[in-house]
C-alpha positions in Angstrom: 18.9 1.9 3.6 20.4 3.5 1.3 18.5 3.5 -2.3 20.6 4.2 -5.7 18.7 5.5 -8.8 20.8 5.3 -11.8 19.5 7.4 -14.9 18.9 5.1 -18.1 18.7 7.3 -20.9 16.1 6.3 -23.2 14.0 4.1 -20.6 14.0 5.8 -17.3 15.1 4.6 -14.3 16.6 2.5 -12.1 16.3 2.4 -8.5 17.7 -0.4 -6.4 19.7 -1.3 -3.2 21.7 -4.0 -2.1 19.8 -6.5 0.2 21.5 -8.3 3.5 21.3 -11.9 1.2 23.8 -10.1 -1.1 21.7 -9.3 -4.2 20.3 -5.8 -5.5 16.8 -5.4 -5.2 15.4 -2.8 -7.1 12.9 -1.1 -9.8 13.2 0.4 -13.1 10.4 3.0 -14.0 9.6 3.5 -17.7 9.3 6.6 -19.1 5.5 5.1 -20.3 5.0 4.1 -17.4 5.6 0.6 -17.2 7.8 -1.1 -14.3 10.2 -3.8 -13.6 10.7 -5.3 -10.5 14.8 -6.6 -11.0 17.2 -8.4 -8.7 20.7 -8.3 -10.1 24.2 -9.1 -8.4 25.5 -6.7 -5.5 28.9 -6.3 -7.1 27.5 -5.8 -10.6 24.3 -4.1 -10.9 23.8 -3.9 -14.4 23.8 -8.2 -14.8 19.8 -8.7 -14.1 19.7 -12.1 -12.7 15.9 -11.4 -13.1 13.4 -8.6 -14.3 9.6 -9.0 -13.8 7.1 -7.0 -15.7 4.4 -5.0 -13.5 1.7 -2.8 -15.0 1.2 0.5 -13.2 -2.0 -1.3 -11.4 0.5 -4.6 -10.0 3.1 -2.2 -9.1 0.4 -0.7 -7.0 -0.7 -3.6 -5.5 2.9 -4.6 -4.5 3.7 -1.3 -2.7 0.2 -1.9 -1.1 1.5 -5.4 -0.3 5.0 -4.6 1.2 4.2 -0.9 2.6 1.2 -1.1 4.5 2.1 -4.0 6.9 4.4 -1.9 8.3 2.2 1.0 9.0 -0.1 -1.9 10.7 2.7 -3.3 12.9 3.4 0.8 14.1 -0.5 1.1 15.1 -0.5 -2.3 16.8 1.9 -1.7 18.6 0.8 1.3 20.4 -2.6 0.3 20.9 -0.8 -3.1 22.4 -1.7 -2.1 26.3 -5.6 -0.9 25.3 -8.1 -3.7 25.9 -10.8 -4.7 23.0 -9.2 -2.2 20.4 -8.0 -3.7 16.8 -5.9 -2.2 14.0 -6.9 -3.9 10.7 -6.1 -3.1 6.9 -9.5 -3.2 4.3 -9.2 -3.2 0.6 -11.5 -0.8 -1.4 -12.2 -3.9 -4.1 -13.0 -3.1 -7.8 -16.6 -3.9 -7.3 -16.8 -1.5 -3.6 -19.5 0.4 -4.1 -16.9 3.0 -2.7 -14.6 2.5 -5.7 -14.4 6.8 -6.7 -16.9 7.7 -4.2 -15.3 9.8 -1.1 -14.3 8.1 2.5 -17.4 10.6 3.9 -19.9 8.6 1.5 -19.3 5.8 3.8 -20.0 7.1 7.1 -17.8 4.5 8.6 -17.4 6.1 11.9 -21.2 6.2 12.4 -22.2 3.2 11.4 -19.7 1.3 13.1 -17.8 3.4 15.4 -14.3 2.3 13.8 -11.9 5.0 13.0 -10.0 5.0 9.4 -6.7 6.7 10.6 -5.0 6.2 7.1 -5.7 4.9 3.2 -2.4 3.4 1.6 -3.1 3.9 -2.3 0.4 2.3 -4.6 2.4 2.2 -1.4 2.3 5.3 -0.6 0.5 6.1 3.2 -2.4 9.2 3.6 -2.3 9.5 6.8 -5.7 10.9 9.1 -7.5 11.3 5.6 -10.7 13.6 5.6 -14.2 13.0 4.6 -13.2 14.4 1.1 -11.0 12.0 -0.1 -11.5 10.2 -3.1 -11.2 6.3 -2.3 -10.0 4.4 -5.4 -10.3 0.1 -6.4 -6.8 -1.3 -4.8 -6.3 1.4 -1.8 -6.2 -0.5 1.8 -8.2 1.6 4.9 -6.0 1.3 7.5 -8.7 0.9 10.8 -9.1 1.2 14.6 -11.8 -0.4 16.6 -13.3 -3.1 18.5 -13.7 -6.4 16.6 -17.4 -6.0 16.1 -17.0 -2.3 14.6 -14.2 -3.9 11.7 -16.0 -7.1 10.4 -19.3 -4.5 10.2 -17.1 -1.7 8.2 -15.4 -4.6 6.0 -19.0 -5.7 5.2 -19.7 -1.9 4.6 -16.8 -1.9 2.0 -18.0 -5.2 -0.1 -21.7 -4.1 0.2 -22.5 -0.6 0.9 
């Protein structure tokens, strides 16, 4: 895919690309940090058909929403052929007890033998994170294990 960023002097700028049902789909980063999420015409990039406002924290939450289910599909996939192991996605919630607190505070692996093999935090994927990283309100665990070992670490996450 191939992704154009186009400077805009005096905002900051634009990325976008042109999707298969013939529009651009794309975002323009503020220089204060503010983002729009645009979709403008393939053969004229500059006519916005529409622009929609995300804080830093929503623009987060759609990279969580549109990068992570990927990274789920990869990891369900391979573990396809092994019997009784899952691959789900858990949100750190603004009221986790985890929210700040590191993913060794949880001791998820001992209490419920699941594995966390990544965090996704604003779309972007940690990948094999270790017991000093710094969970955050809006990051997804990425986890491995039987069905048993996830709804327990998901009640670990709301509860503590």
């Amino acid at each position: 895919m191939n992704v154009d960023v186009t400077p805009l002097p005096g905002i900051g700028t634009r990325q976008d690309f042109a999707s298969k049902a013939g529009r651009r789909v794309g975002v323009v980063n503020h220089r204060d940090g503010r983002f729009d999420l645009i979709i403008s015409k393939v053969d004229d990039p500059d006519a916005c058909t529409a622009s929609i406002p995300l804080t830093p924290e929503e623009a987060g939450a759609l990279a969580n929403l549109l990068g992570s289910p990927q990274l789920v599909a990869a990891l369900d996939e391979q573990q396809r052929d092994v019997t009784g192991i899952s691959t789900k996605q858990l949100p750190i919630g603004p009221h986790s007890p985890f929210d700040g607190r590191t993913l060794g505070d949880t001791a998820m692996r001992t209490r419920t033998g699941v594995s966390i093999v990544a965090v996704v935090r604003a779309g972007t994927a940690h990948p094999s994170p270790g017991p000093e990283f710094h969970l955050a309100g809006g990051d997804l665990l990425v986890v491995v294990g039987t069905s048993e070992g996830l709804r327990k670490a998901a009640e670990i996450l709301e509860r503590g």
